[in-house]
C-alpha positions, 0 to 999 in steps of 0.5 A: 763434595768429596774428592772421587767428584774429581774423576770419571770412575771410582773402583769400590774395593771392599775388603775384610781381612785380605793382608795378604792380598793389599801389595798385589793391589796396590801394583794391580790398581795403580797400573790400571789408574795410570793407563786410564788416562782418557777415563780419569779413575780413582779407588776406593777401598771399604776397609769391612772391619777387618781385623789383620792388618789389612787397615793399616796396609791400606792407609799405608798405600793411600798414603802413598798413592794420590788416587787411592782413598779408603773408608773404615767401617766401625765393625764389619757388616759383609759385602752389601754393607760395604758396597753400599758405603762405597757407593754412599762415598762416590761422587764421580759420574761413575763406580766400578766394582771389584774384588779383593781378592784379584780373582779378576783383573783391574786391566779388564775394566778396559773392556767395559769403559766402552760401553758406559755411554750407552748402558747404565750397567756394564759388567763382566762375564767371567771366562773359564773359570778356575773356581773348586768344584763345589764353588762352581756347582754351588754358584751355577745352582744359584744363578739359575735359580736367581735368573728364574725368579728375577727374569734378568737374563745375566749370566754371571751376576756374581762377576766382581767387575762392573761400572754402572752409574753413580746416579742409578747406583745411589736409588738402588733398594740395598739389602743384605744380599743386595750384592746378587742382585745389582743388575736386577735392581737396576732394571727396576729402574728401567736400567740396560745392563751390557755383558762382557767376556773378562778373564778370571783367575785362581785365588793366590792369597788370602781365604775365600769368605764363603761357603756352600752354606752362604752360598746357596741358602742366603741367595735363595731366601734373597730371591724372595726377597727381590720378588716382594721388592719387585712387586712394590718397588716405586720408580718416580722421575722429576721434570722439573724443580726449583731447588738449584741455584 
């Protein structure tokens, strides 16, 4: 077992090339762990192949900080890839989920830790947003076409801040992709998801990985994808066994 087995909540952290951004988390995250005494908290930083310093910076900060933790992946696999390490990696009875880029604030998982004993998902529902007119217009086509082609009824499934649990998260189908569509997943699982109004914030380091591109295409093939998922996915429980010592 590994050591996030030690905590109630391991926050994935994937990065890919965000140097810019590592001091800022670090000072962000650590304020966050200290504060969450009554719910133990760990991080987790997915190094995605990055090819700056983020690495070393990273190693730097776990080095110095005795609940911080990393994973390197050999080359870089995108977003889903390294979510789905971080997860692979968990073993506390929770994960949270955010960002790099601190476009939302670790202090807000505050408001979420609420609601974990009574919801298999709780995640944010980002608040005036400070995003540029194509990223806002490029995510609202998005959502709305995902909604209408999922029937999950989430608001912000781009949100990045969410808890879910472990357990749940380690049967999730993963894809590329997978990222957009976490709360749907989990309610092929008869999962409940529970939204919350967080704040968001303007990037102030480091560059945006996406485009209007990848913003619109690769989630509309995505959907298709989920609909065929749907369709054929398979939901077993076990009552009883004995495989336990």
């Amino acid at each position: 077992m590994n050591r996030t087995a030690d905590y109630q909540l391991t926050v994935i952290v994937p990065v890919y090339n965000e140097e810019d951004n590592i001091n800022a988390l670090e000072e962000r995250l650590s304020a966050f762990v200290s504060g969450s005494a009554g719910f133990p908290a760990c991080i987790l930083f997915v190094n995605d192949g990055s090819t700056d310093t983020s690495r070393a910076k990273i190693e730097e900060v776990c080095g110095r900080q005795n609940s911080f933790f990393f994973i390197n992946l050999k080359k870089n696999g995108g977003l889903s890839a390294a979510m789905k390490a971080g997860i692979d990696y968990t073993y506390s009875p929770y994960l949270g989920y955010i960002d790099a880029d601190l476009q939302t604030a670790p202090e807000d998982f505050n408001l979420l830790i609420p609601y974990v004993g009574e919801y298999t998902m709780v995640m944010g529902i980002r608040q005036n947003r400070k995003d540029s007119f194509i990223k806002g217009i490029s995510s609202k086509i998005a959502n709305s076409f995902r909604r209408f082609m999922t029937k999950d009824g989430i608001e912000d499934t781009g949100c990045p801040l969410k808890i879910l649990r472990t357990d749940y998260a380690k049967r999730i189908p993963l894809f590329t992709g997978m990222h957009r569509f976490l709360p749907a997943l989990l309610m092929l699982q008869n999962g409940t998801v529970k939204q919350v109004p967080v704040r968001h914030f303007p990037r102030v380091a480091g560059k945006s990985k996406y485009n209007l591109a990848n913003r619109l295409v690769g989630p509309f093939m995505d959907c298709f994808a989920y609909r065929w998922m749907m369709k054929r996915y398979i939901n077993y429980g076990v009552s009883t066994n004995n495989l336990d010592k």
